[in-house]
N, C-alpha and C positions, 0 to 999 in steps of 0.2 A: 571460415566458420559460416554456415550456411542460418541457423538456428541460434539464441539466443535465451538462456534461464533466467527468466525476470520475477524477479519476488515482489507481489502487488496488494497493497494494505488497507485498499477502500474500494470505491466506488467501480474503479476497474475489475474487480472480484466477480462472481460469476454470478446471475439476476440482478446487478448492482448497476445505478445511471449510465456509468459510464464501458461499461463490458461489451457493449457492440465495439468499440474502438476496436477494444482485442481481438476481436471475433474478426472485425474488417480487415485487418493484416494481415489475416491468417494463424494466427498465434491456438496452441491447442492447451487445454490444461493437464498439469504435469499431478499436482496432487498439493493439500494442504500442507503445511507447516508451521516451525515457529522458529520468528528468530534466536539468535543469541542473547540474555537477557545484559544488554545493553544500550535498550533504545527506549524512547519517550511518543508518547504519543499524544497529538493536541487536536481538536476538533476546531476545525476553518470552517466559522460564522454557520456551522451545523450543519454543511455542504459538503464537505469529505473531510477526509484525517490528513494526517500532517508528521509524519514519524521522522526523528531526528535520534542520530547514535549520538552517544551523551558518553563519557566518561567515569560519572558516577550515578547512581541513583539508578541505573537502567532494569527491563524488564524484558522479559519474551512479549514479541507483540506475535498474533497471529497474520498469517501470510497463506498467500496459495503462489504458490508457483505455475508459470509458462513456458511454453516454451516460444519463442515470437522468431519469425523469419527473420536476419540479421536485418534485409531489407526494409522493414516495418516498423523498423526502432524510431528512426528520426520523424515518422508519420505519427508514432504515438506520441511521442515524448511532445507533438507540436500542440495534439491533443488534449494536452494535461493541463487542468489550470495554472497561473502563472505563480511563480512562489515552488513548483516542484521540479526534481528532477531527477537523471539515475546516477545511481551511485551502486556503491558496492555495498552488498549487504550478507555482514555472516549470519547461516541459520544454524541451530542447535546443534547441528554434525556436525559442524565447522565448517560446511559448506561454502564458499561464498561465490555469491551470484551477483547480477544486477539486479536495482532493484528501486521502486520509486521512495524517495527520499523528500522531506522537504527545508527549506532553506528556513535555519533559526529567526530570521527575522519576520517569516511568516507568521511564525507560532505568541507573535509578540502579544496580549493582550486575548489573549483567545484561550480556549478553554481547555485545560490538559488533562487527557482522559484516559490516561496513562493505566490507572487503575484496574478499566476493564479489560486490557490484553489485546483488544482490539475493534476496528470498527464495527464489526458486525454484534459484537455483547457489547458496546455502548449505545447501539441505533436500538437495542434490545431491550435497552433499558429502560428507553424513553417511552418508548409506544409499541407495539407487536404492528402497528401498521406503519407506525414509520419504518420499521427495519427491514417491512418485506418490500416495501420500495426501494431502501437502499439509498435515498438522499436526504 
């Protein structure tokens, strides 16, 4: 497998902090989506998101897909803050890819922003310039 489809929920998105990472792998963008409504979303300390698949109560979070050179996986993943990582992620076609994930105990005490569907309409909500920054 030369390529990799990674489903990415924050700040790795594309004008967002952290998207040179992807770009520096080589990674191309594949196109928007949304997951399977199953997943939860929490905002870490207003830094990026934090999406965990939950069993009940879940929701479509929005996502973009990549495609990342298989190569480039473990470079990214080193990248990411601590508390995340990939896992598997089904999208709304039943799809499933990889995809950044974060570990429930991150989400502990921090703010779940489950509501808006995704980081970019919760960065949206706050301020029109916090969002076009992206952190």
């Amino acid at each position: 497998m030369d390529v990799v489809n990674l489903a990415v929920n924050g700040t790795l998105m594309r004008g967002l902090a952290l998207n040179p990472n992807l770009l520096g792998v080589g990674a191309t963008f594949v196109r928007e989506a949304m997951t399977e409504p199953s997943y939860r979303l929490w905002s870490i300390g207003d830094i990026h998101p934090a999406m965990v698949r939950v069993r009940e109560g879940g929701v479509a979070i929005a996502i973009e897909l990549w495609q990342v050179p298989a190569a480039g996986l473990g470079m990214l993943l080193w990248q990411e803050p601590a508390g995340l990582s990939i896992g598997k992620v089904r999208l709304e076609d039943g799809e499933v890819v990889l995809g950044v994930l974060g570990e429930p105990i991150l989400c502990e005490h921090q703010l779940e922003i489950t509501e808006w569907g995704g980081w970019r309409a919760y960065r949206a909500s706050k301020s029109p310039a916090l969002s076009a920054k992206g952190g």
